[in-house]
VOBA-1610 file (N, C-alpha, C; in pm, whole numbers, padded with zeros to 5 digits, always signed):
BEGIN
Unk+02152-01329+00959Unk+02010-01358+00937Unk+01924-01248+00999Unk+01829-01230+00930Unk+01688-01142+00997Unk+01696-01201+01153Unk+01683-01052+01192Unk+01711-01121+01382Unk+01536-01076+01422Unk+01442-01213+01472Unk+01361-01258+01465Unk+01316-01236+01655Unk+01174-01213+01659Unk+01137-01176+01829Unk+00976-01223+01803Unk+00939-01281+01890Unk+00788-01302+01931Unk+00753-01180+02035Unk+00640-01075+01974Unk+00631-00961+02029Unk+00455-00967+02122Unk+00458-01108+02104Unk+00272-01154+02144Unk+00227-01195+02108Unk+00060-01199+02172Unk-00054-01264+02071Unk-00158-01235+01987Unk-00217-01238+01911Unk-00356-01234+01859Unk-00416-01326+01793Unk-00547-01332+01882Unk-00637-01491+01860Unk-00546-01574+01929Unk-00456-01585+01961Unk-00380-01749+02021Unk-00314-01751+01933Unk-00249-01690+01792Unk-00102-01701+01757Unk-00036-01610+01775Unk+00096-01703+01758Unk+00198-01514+01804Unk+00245-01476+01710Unk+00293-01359+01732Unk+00301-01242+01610Unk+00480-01210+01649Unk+00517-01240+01498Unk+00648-01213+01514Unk+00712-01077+01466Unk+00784-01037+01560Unk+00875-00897+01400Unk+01019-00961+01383Unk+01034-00924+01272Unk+01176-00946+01202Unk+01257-00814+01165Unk+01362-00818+01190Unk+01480-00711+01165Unk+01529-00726+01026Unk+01530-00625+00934Unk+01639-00637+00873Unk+01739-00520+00862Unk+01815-00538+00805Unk+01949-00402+00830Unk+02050-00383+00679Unk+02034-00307+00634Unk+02110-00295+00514Unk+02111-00201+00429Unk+02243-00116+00342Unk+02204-00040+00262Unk+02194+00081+00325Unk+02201+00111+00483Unk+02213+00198+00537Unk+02064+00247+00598Unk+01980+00090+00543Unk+01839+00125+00586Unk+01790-00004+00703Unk+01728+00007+00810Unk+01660-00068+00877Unk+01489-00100+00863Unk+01476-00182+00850Unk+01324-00237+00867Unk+01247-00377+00942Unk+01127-00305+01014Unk+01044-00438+01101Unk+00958-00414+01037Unk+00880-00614+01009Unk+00790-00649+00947Unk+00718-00724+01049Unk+00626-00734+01054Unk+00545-00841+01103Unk+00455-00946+01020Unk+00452-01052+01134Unk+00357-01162+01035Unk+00244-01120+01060Unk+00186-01052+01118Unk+00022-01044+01138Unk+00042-00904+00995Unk-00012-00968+00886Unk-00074-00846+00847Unk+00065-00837+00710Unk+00163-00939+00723Unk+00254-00948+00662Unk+00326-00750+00624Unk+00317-00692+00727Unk+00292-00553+00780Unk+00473-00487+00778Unk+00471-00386+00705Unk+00621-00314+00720Unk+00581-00230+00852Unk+00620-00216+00950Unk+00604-00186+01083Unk+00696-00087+01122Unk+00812-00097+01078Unk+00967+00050+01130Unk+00962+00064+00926Unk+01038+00153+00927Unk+01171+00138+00806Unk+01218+00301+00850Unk+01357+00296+00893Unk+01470+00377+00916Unk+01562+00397+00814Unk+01519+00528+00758Unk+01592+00557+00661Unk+01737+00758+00708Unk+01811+00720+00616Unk+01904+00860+00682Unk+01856+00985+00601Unk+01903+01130+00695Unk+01829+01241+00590Unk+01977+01276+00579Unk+01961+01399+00493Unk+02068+01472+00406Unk+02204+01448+00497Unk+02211+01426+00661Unk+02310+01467+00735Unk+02377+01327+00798Unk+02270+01206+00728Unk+02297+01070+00787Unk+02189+01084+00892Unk+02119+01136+00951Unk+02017+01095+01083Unk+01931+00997+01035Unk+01964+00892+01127Unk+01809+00786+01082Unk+01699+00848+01120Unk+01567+00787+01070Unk+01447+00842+01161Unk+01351+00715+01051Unk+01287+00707+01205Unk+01164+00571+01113Unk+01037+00676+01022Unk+01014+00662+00918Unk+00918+00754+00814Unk+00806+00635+00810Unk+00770+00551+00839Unk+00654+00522+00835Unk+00543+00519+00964Unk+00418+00572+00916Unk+00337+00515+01096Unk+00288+00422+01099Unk+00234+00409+01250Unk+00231+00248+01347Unk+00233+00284+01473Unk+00226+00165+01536Unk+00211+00179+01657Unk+00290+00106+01772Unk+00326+00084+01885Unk+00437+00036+01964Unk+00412-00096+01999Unk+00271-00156+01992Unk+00234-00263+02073Unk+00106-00340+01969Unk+00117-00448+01969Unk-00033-00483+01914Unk-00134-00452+01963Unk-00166-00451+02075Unk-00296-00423+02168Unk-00330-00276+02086Unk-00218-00187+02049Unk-00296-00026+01978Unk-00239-00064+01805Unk-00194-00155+01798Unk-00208-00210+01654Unk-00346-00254+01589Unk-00445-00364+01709Unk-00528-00399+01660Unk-00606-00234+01657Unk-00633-00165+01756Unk-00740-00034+01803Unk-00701+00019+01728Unk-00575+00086+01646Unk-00559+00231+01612Unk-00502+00194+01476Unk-00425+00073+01429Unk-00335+00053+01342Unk-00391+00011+01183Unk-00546+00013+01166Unk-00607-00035+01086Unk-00528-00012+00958Unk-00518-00129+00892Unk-00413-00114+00757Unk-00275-00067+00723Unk-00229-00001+00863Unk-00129+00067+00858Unk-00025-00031+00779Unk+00097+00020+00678Unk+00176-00077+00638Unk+00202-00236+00590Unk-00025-00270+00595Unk-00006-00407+00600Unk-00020-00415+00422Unk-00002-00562+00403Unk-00040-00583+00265Unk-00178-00633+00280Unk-00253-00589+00186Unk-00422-00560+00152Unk-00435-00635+00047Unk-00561-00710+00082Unk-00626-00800-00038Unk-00695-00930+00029Unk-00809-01009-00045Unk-00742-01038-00172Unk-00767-00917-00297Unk-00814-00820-00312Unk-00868-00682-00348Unk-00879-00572-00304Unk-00761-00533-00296Unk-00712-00441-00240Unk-00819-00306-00328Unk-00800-00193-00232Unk-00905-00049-00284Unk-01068-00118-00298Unk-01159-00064-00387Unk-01310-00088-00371Unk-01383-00150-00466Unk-01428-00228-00444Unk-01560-00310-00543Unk-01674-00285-00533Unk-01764-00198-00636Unk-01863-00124-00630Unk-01999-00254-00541Unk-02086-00230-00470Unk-02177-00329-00387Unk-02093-00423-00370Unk-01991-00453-00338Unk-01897-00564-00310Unk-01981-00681-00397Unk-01978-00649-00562Unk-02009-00789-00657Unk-01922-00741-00747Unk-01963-00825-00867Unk-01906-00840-00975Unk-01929-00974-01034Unk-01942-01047-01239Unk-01957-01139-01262Unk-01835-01145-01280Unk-01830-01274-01268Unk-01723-01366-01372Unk-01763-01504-01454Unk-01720-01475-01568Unk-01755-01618-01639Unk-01909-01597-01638Unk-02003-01465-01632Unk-02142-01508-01631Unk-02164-01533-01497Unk-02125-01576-01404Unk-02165-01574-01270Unk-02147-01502-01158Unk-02211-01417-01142Unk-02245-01362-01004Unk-02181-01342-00875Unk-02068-01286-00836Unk-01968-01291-00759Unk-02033-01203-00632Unk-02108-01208-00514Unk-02093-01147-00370Unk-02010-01145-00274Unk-01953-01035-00247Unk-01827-01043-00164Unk-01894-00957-00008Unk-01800-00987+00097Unk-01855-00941+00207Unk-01828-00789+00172Unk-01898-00750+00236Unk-01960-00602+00215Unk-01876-00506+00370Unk-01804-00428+00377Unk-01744-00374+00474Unk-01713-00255+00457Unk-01771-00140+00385Unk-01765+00002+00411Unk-01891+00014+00347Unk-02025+00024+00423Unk-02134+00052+00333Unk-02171-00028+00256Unk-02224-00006+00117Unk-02293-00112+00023Unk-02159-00129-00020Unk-02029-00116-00005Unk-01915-00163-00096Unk-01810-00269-00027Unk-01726-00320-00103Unk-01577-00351-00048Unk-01486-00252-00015Unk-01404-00302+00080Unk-01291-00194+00058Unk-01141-00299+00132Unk-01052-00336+00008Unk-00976-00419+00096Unk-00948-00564+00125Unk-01074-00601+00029Unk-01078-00745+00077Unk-01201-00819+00180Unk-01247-00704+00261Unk-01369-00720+00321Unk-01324-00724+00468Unk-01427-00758+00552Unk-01371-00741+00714Unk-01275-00860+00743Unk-01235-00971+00659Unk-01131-01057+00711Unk-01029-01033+00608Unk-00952-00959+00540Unk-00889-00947+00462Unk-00719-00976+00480Unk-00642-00968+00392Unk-00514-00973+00448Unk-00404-00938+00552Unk-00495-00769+00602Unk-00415-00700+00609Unk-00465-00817+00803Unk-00557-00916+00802Unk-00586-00942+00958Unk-00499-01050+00926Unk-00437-01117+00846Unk-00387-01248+00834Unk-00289-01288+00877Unk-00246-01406+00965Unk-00119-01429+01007Unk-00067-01510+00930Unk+00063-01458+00854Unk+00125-01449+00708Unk+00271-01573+00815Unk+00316-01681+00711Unk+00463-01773+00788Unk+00540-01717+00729Unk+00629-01768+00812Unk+00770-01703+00700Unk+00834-01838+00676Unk+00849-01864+00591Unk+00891-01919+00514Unk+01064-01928+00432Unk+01064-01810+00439Unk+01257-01811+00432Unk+01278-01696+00479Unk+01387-01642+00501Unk+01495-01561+00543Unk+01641-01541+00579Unk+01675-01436+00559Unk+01806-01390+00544Unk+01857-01268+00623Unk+01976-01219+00602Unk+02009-01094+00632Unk+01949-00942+00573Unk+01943-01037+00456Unk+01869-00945+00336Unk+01713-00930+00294Unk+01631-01020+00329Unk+01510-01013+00277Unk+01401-01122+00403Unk+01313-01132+00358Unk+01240-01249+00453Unk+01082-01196+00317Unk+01019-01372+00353Unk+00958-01414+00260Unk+00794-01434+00372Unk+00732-01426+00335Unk+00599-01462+00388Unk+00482-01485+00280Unk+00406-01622+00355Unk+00346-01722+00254Unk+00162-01715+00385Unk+00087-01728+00231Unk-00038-01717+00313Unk-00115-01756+00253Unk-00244-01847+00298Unk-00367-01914+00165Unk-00501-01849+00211Unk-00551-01792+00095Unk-00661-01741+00097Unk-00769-01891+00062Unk-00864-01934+00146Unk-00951-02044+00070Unk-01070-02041+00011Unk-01097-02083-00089Unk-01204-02061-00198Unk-01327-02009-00109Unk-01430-01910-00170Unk-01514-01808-00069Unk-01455-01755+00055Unk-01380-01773+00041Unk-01302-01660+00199Unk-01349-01528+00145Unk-01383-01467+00201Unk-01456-01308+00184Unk-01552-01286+00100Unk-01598-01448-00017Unk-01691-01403-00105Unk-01597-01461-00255Unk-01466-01449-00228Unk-01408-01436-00356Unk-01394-01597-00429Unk-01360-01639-00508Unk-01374-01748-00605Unk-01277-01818-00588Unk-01201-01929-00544Unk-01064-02026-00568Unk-00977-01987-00452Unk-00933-02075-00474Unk-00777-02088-00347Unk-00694-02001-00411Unk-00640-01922-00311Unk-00554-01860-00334Unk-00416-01846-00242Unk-00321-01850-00334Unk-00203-01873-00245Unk-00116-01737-00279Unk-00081-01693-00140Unk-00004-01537-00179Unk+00160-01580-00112Unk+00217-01469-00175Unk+00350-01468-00111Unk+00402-01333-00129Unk+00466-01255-00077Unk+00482-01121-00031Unk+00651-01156+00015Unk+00756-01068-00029Unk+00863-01080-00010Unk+00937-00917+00012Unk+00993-00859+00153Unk+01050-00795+00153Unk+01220-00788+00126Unk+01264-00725+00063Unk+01421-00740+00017Unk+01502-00642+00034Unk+01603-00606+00072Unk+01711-00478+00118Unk+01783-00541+00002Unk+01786-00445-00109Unk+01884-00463-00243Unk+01877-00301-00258Unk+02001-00250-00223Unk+02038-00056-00221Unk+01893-00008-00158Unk+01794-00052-00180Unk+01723+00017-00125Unk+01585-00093-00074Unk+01449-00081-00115Unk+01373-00150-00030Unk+01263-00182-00144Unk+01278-00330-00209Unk+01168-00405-00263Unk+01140-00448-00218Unk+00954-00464-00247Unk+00844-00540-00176Unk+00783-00612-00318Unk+00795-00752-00289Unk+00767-00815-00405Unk+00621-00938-00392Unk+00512-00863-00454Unk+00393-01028-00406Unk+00369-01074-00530Unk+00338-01210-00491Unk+00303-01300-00563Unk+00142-01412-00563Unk+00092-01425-00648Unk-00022-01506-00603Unk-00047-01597-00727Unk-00104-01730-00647Unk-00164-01794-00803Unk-00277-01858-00752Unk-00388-01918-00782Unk-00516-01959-00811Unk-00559-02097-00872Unk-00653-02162-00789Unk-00672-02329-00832Unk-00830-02271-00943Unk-00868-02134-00960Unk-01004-02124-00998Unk-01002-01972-01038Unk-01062-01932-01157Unk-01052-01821-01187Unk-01126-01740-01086Unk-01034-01574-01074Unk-01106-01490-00948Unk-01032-01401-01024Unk-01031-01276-00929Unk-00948-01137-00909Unk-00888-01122-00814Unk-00759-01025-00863Unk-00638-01015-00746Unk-00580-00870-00743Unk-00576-00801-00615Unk-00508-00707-00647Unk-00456-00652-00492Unk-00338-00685-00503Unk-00236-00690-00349Unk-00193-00578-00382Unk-00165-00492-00267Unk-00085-00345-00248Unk-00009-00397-00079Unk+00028-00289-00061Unk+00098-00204+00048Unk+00111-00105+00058Unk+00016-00084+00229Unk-00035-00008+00253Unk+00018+00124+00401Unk+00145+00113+00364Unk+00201+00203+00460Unk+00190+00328+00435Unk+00232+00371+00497Unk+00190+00557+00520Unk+00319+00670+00547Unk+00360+00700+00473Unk+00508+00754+00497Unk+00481+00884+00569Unk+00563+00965+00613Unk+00639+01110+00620Unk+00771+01100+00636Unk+00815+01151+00554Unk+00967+01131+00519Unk+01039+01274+00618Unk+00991+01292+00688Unk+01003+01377+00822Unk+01072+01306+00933Unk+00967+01215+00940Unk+01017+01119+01079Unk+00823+01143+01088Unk+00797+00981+01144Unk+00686+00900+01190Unk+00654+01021+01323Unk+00568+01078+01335Unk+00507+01173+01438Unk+00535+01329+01395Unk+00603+01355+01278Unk+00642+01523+01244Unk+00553+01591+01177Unk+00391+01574+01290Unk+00358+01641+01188Unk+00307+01616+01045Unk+00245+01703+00964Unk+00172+01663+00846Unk+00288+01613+00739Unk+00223+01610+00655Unk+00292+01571+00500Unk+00241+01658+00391Unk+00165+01779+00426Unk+00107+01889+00328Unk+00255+01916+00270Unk+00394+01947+00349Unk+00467+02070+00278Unk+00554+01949+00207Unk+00559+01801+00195Unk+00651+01745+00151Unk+00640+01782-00051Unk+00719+01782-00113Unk+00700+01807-00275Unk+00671+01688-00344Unk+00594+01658-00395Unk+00550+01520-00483Unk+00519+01530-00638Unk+00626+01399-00716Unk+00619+01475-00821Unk+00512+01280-00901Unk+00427+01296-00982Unk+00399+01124-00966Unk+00374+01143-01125Unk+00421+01039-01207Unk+00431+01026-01311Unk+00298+00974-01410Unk+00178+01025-01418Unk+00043+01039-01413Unk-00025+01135-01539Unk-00028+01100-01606Unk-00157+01255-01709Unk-00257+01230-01713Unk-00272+01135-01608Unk-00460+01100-01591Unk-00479+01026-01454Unk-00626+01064-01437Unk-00690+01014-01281Unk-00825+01025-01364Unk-00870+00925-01183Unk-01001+00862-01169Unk-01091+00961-01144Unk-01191+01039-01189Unk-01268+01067-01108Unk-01359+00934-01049Unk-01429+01029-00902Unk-01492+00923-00800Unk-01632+00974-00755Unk-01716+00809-00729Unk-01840+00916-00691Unk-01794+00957-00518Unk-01972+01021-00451Unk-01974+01037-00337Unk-01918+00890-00238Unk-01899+00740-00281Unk-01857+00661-00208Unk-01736+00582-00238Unk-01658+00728-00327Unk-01505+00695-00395Unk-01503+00555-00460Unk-01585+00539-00543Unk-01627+00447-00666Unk-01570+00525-00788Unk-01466+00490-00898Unk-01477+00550-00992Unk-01575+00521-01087Unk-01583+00676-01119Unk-01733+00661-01238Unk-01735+00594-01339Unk-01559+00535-01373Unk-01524+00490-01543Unk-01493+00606-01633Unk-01476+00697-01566Unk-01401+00777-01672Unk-01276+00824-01650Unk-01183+00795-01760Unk-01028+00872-01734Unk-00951+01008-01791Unk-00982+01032-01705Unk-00949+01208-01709Unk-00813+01239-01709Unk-00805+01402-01806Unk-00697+01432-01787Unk-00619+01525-01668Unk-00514+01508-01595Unk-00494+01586-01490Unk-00460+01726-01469Unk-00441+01735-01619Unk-00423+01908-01678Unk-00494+01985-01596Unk-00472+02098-01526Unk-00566+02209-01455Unk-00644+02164-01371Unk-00580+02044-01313Unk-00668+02005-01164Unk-00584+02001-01059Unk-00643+01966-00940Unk-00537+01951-00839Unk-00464+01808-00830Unk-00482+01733-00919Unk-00443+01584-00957Unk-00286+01613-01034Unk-00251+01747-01065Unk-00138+01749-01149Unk-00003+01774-01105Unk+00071+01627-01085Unk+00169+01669-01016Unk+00273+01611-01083Unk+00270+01664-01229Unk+00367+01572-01329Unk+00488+01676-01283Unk+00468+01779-01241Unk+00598+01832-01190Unk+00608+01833-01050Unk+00726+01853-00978Unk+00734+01898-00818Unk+00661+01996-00761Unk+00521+01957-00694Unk+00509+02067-00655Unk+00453+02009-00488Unk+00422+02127-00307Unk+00381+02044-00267Unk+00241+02031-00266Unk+00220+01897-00146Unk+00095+01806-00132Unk-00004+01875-00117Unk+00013+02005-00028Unk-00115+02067+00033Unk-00154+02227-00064Unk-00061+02165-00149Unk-00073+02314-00254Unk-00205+02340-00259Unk-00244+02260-00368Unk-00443+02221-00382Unk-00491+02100-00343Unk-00584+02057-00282Unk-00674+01998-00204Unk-00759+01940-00303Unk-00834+01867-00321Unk-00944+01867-00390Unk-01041+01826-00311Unk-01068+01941-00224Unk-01166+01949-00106Unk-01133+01931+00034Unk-01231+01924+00127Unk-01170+01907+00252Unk-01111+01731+00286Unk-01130+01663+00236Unk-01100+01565+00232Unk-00949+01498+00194Unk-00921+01603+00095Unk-00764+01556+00013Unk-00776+01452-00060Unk-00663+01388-00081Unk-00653+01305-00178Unk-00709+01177-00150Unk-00765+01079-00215Unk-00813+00927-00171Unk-00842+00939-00376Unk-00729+00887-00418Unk-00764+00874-00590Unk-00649+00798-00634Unk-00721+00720-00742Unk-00613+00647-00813Unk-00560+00748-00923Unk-00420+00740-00953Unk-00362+00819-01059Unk-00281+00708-01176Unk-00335+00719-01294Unk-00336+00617-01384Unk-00198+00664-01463Unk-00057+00542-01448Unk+00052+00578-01469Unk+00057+00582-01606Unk+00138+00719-01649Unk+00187+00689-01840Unk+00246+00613-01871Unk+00306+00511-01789Unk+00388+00398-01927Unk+00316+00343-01944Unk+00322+00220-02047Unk+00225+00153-02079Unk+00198+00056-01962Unk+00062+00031-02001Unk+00005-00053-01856Unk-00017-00211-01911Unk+00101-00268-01994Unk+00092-00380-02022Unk+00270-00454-02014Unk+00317-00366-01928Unk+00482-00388-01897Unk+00495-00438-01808Unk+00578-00532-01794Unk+00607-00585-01690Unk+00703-00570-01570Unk+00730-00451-01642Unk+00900-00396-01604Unk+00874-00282-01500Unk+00924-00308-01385Unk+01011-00173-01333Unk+00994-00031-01418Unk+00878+00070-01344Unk+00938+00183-01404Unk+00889+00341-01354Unk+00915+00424-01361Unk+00913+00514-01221Unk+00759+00522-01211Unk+00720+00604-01106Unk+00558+00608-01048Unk+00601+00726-00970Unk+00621+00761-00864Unk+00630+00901-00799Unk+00778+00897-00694Unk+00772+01060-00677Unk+00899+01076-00625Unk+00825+01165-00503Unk+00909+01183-00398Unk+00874+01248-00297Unk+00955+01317-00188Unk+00958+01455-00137Unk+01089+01486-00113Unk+01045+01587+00015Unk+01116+01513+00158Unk+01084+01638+00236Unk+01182+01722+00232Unk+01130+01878+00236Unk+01250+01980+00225Unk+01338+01998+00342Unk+01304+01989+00448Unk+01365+01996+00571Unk+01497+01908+00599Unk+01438+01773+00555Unk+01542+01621+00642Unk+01608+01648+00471Unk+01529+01659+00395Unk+01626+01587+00268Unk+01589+01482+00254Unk+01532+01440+00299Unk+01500+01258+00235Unk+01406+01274+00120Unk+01433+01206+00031Unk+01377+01200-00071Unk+01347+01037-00136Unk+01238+00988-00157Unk+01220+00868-00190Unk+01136+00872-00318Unk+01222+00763-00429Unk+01152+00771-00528Unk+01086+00588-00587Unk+00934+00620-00593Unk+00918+00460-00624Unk+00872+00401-00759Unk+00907+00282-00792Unk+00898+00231-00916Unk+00794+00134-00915Unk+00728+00104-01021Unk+00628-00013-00997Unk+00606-00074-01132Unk+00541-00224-01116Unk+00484-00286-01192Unk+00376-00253-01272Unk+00282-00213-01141Unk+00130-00185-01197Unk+00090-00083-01261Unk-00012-00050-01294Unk-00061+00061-01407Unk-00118+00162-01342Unk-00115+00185-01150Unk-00170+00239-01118Unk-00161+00313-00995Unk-00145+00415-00934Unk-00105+00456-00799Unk-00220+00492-00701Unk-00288+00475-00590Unk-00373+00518-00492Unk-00322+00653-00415Unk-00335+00768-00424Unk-00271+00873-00337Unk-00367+00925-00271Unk-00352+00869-00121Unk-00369+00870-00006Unk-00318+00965+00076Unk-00394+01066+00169Unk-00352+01176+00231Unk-00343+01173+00382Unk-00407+01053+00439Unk-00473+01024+00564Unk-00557+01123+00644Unk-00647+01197+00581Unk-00737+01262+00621Unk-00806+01233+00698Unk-00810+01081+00765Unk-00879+01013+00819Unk-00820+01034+01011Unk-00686+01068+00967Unk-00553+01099+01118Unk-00637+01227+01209Unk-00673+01215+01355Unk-00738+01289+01408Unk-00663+01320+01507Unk-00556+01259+01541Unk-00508+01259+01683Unk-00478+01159+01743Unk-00496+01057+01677Unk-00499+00944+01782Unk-00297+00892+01787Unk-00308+00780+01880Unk-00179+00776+01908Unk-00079+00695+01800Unk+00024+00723+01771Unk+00115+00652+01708Unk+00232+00579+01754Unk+00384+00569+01713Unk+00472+00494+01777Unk+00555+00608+01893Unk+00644+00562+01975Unk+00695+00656+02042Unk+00632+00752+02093Unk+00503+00781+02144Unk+00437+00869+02206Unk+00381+00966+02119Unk+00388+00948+01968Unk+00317+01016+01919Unk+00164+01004+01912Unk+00128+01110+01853Unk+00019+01187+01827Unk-00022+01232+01641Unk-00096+01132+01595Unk-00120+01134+01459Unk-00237+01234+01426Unk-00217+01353+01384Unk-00256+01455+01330Unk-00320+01428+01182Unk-00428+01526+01139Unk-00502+01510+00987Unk-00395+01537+00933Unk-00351+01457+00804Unk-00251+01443+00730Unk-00074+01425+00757Unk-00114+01292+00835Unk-00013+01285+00946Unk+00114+01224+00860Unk+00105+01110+00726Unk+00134+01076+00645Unk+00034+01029+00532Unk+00106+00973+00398Unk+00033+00931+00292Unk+00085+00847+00240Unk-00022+00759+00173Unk-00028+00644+00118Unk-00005+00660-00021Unk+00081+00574-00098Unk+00127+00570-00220Unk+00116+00411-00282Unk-00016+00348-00263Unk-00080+00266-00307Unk-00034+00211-00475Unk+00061+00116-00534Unk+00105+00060-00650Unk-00025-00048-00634Unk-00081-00038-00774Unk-00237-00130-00769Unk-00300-00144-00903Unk-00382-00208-00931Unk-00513-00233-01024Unk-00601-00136-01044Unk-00684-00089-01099Unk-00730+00026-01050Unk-00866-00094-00966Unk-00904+00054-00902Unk-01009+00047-00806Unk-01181-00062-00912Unk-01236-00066-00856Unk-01351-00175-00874Unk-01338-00237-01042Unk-01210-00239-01084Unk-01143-00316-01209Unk-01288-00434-01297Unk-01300-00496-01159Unk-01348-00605-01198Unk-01509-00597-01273Unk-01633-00440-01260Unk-01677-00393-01276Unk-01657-00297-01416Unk-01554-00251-01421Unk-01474-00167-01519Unk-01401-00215-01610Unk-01487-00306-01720Unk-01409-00383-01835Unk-01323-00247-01896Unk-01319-00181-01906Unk-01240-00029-01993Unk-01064-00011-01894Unk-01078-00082-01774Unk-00981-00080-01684Unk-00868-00205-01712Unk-00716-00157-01668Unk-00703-00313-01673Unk-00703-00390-01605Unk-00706-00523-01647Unk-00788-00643-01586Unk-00714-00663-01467Unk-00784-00720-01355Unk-00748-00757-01256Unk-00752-00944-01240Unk-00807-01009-01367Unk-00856-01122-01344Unk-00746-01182-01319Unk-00752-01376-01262Unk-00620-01431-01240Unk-00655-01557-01286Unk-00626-01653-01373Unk-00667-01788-01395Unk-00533-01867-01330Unk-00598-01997-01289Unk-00537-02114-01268Unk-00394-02129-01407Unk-00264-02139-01351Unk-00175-02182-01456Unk-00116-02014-01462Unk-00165-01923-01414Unk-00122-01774-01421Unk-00052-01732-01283Unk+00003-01659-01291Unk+00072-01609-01152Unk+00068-01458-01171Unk+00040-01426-01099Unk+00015-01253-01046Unk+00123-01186-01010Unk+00176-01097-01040Unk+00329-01041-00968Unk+00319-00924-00961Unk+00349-00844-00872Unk+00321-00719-00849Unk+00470-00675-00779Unk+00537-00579-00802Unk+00644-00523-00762Unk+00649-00395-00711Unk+00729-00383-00600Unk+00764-00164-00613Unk+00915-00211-00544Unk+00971-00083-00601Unk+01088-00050-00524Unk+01101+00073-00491Unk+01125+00083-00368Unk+01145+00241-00283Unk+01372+00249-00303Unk+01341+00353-00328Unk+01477+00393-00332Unk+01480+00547-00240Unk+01629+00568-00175Unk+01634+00672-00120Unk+01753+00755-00113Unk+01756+00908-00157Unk+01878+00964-00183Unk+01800+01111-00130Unk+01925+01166-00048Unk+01923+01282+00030Unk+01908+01362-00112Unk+01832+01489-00039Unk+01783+01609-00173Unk+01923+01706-00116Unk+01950+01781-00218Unk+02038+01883-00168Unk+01959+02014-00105Unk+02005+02120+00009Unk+01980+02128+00040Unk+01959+02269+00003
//
């Protein structure tokens, strides 16, 4: 079984991590935040090394750890003035980056203390209720989020609804396939399966138009690396709109990613129609796990999602969820040493 530890408190509940081990890969989750917290994966030579960041303790989880690895929502990415109608009516959501959403709002998932509900050697399950106007949003909502060690590492959520709303759950970890403290993620090679992106305004709102990635720095239908081109000092914070069709339900690639050094190479698959690529431009220094020191572009986010303010963007696909519907959202991370 998942070998299970109470690591403290927040607010007066305690926050558990869970172990799992398999496949040659290790991973800690937590219930606060229903949060991938370690995952130890081997490079070309067998060396483990944990590739995601975080932090050692909750006390610099709550200060420094904002979103790190948690699952986000109930709307995950941004809702233009944090509104939107539905059905003709008028939807206000709490407002938490400026005039917008971002996330779900200031009580969002990623603060939620998620149960667990089952577990194994292999996977562990966590269950959580969003209640009708919690952040603004419309109906009860019931989520479930399932991590699984099958060869490699699915993260599987689920949600359904007593009242029509919008849904759009991610996970929000932050890799370097280096090892968690090595440094940037400019030289890693990323190849993401994409012939179109969002442009965004000045408050990374997309404008509604879908562009092609031909001759921009958005084009990474081949291997090339992260810090090749920039698209500004900022880097990346953009959704990249996947070529299969965005009405499948199926498993099917989204991006690959490969540090040259370790050899680790991870390639992920998804449900959704849509990827967030995230640079962490936001990383200044502050502290991470093991005594690190998180540097600008310390890791990046590879966001499987809806697109961004969907619910605004009838031309997008839908994010809506009715009562009698269930929401499913999938990725699977897989991992195989690059040659060298």
């Amino acid at each position: 079984m998942a070998r299970i530890e109470t690591i403290g408190e927040i607010d007066g509940t305690k926050v558990q991590a869970l172990t799992l081990e398999g496949a040659g890969l290790r991973l800690q989750v937590l219930t606060w935040g229903a949060r991938l917290a370690e995952l130890w994966v081997p490079d070309r030579g067998g060396q483990l090394a944990d590739i995601v960041l975080g932090q050692d303790n909750l006390a610099d989880w709550q200060t420094h750890g904002t979103y790190l690895g948690a699952t986000c929502g109930r709307y995950a990415n941004r809702i233009a003035g944090g509104r939107f109608t539905l059905d003709g009516k008028p939807v206000q959501l709490d407002r938490n980056e400026g005039a917008n959403t971002l996330h779900g709002g200031r009580a969002g998932f990623d603060l939620k203390h998620w149960a667990v509900t089952d577990h194994s050697d292999a996977h562990v399950t966590f269950t959580a209720t969003s209640p009708d106007q919690e952040m603004g949003f419309p109906g009860t909502l019931q989520a479930r989020v399932t991590y699984r060690l099958d060869r490699g590492l699915v993260i599987e959520m689920q949600a359904t609804t007593d009242a029509p709303t919008v849904v759009n759950l991610v996970n929000h970890a932050y890799f370097n396939l280096a090892g968690q403290g090595s440094g940037d993620i400019l030289g890693h090679a990323l190849q993401v399966e994409a012939a179109h992106y969002l442009p965004v305004d000045a408050a990374l709102i997309p404008t509604g138009e879908v562009r092609r990635v031909a001759g921009t720095a958005f084009d990474f239908r081949t291997p090339r690396p992260i810090g090749q081109t920039l698209p500004g000092d900022g880097g990346f914070d953009h959704n990249l709109c996947l070529s299969a069709p965005q009405d499948s339900a199926f498993l099917r690639p989204c991006l690959t990613a490969t540090d040259p050094a370790s050899g680790r190479r991870m390639r992920l698959s998804t449900t959704e129609p849509g990827v967030q690529l995230y640079t962490g431009a936001h990383f200044a220094g502050g502290p991470g796990k093991a005594g690190a020191r998180y540097p600008r572009f310390a890791g990046f986010a590879a966001e499987t999602q809806r697109f961004p303010d969907s619910p605004n963007q009838p031309q997008f696909p839908p994010a809506r969820l009715d009562p009698g519907q269930v929401y499913s959202h999938v990725m699977r991370f897989d991992f195989t040493p690059a040659p060298a």
